[in-house]
C-alpha positions as a printed Julia matrix, in Angstrom:
93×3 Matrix{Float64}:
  -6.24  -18.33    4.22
  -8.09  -16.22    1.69
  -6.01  -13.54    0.09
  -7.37   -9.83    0.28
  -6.38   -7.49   -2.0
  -6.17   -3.88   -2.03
  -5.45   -1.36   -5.14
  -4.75    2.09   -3.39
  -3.34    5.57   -5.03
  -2.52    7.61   -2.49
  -2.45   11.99   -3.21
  -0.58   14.55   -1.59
   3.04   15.08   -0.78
   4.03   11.48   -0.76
   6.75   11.26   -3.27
  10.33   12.48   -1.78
   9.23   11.61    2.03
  10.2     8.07    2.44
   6.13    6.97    1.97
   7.25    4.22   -0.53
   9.46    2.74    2.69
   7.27    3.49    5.49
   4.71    1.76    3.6
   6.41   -1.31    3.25
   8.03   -1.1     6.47
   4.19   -1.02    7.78
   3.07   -3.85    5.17
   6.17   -6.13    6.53
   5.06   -5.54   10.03
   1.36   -6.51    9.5
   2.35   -9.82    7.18
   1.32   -8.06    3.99
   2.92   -8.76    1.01
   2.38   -6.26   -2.26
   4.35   -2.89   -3.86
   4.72    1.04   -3.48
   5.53    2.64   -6.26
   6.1     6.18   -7.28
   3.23    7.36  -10.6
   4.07    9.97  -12.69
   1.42   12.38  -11.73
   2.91   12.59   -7.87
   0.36    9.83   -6.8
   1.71    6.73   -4.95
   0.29    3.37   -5.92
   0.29    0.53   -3.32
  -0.59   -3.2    -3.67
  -1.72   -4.65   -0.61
  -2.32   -8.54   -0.3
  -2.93  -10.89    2.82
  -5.86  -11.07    5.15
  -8.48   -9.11    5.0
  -7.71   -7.28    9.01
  -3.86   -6.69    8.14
  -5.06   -5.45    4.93
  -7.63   -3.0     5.99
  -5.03   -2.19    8.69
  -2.15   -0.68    6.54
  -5.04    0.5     4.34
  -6.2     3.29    6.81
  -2.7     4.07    7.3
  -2.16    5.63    4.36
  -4.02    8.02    5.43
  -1.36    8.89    8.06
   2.21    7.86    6.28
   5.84    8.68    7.84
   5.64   12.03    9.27
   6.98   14.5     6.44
   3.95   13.29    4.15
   0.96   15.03    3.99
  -1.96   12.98    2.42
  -4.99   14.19    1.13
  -6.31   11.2    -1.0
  -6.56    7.74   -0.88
  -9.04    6.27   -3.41
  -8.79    2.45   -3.26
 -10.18   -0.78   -4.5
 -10.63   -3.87   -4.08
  -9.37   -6.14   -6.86
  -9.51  -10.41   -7.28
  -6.42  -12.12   -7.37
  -6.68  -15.65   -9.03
  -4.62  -18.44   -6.66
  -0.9   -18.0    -6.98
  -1.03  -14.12   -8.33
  -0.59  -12.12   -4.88
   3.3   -10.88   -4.41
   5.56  -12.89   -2.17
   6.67   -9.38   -0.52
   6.38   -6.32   -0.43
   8.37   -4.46   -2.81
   9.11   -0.76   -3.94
  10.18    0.76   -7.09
């Protein structure tokens, strides 16, 4: 299997409403492996990594997040991953 990867930074209200865990919770479900962490401008940077349909799956919704989040960005990219360098899970921090 070919390994898709996603670089997203997600705007809005996302920090303080559980989008770090809903989006691993989502990522988990879909068999995506990666990270959500918290920025210091209020942005949320996720890492998503598997194939390209789960990928492009969780990737639209970010958009959406757990329900007290309010998104109004998602600028994302896609970014190469040599063999061996995608995450084993998906993490938060």
């Amino acid at each position: 299997m070919q390994i898709h990867a996603i670089k997203a930074r997600v705007s809005g209200r996302v920090q303080g409403v559980w989008y770090r865990r809903a989006t691993q919770e989502r990522a988990r479900q879909a068999g995506v492996t990666g990270y959500a962490i918290n920025l210091a401008d209020g942005r949320v940077e996720v890492l998503l990594c598997g194939a390209r349909e789960d990928v492009e799956a969780v990737t639209v919704w970010l958009w959406q997040g757990p329900p007290n989040a309010e998104v109004t960005s998602v600028e994302s990219e896609e970014i190469a991953l040599a063999e061996g360098e995608a995450p084993g899970a998906f993490t938060t921090g």
